[in-house]
C-alpha positions, 0 to 999 in steps of 0.5 A: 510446479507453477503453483509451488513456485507460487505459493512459496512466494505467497506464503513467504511474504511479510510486511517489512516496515519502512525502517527496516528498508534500504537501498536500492530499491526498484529500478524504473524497468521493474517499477514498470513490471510491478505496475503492469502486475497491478494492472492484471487485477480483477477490475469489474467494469474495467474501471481501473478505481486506482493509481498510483503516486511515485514520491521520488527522492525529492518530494519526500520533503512535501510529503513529510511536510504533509505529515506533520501539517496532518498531525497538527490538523489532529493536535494542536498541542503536538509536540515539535519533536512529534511533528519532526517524527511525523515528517521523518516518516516519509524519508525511511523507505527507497521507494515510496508510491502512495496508493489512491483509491476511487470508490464512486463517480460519474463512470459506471455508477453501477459498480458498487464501491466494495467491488471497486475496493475488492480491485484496489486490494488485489492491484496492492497485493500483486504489486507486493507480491512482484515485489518479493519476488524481485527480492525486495522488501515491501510494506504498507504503511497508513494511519489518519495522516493519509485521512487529512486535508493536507495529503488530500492538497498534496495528491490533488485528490478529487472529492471521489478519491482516497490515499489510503496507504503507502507501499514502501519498498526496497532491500531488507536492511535487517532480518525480520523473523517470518509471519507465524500466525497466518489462519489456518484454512478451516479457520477462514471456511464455512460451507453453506448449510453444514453444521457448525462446529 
C-alpha cells in the first residue's frame, strides 16, 4: 500500500508557476517538515552541498530589485516596463526559498561536483514532493537572473555556491490540467549489452 500511496503522489505532481499560486502558503511547522524532507536526501559524504533561503514577505523587495539590476546586467537598453516585470517576479508566489547549491570547496575534495549536484536535486524534489502532499502547489523557477552579480551580493554566496532556482510554493489559484507527456519506462532504459531496437 505504501508504495501506491507513493507513486500516486509522485505521478501526480506538476510544476505550478508562481502565477498561479496564492495564499496561504506553508506555516512555519510545515516549512520545517519540508526542510527535514530535504535533509533525507542521499548525501555522499554527508556534506550537505545546499541550503536553503527563505525570501519572506519583506524581502521580496530586495529580490525583485535584484532581478531588475540582473536584467540590466544583461541589457543595457531593457525597457522600464521589462525591469518592472522583472522585479514583479518575486512577488507572485507565498513562499519563496531560493535553493543554493555548493559544488567544490575545501571539504571533502573528493567528491566530485555531479555527486553533490545529484544531493541538491533530490533535496529540491523531496521538498516538492512533501509539498504536494501537503496540498500545496509548488514549482521551480530559474533563468540567467539567478546567474548574475547582483543575486550573488544578495545571498552573499561564496565564490564555491550557486542559486540555481527558486521554489515557489502555495495554494493552487487556478486549475492546471495534469502533465501528459512523462516518458515511458522503456523510453528512459537500456540494458547493458542487449541489442537495441
Amino acid at each position: 500500500m505504501q508504495y501506491e500511496a507513493f507513486a500516486e503522489l509522485a505521478k501526480t505532481r506538476i510544476n505550478v508557476s508562481p502565477r498561479r499560486l496564492v495564499a496561504p502558503g506553508p506555516q512555519e511547522a510545515q516549512l520545517d517538515a519540508l526542510l527535514s524532507l530535504a535533509a533525507a536526501a542521499p548525501d555522499h559524504g554527508q556534506l550537505a552541498p545546499w541550503r536553503f533561503v527563505l525570501v519572506p514577505a519583506a524581502a521580496r523587495q530586495r529580490l525583485g530589485e535584484a532581478f531588475g539590476c540582473a536584467l540590466k546586467e544583461r541589457d543595457p537598453l531593457a525597457s522600464d516596463e521589462d525591469i518592472t516585470k522583472a522585479i514583479e517576479k518575486a512577488h507572485r508566489a507565498p513562499m519563496v526559498l531560493t535553493a543554493i547549491v555548493r559544488l567544490a570547496g575545501e571539504q571533502d575534495i573528493e567528491i566530485p561536483a555531479l555527486e553533490r549536484a545529484v544531493s541538491f536535486g533530490a533535496a529540491i524534489q523531496n521538498v516538492l514532493l512533501g509539498a504536494h502532499a501537503m496540498g500545496f502547489g509548488a514549482g521551480l523557477t530559474s533563468g540567467k537572473a539567478m546567474w548574475s552579480r547582483s543575486v550573488r551580493d544578495l545571498f552573499e554566496l561564496d565564490p564555491h555556491e550557486h542559486a540555481v532556482c527558486c521554489i515557489n510554493i502555495g495554494t493552487i489559484g487556478k486549475a492546471h490540467p495534469a502533465r501528459g507527456n512523462r516518458r515511458k519506462p522503456a523510453e528512459i532504459l537500456r540494458v547493458l549489452g542487449a541489442a537495441q531496437p
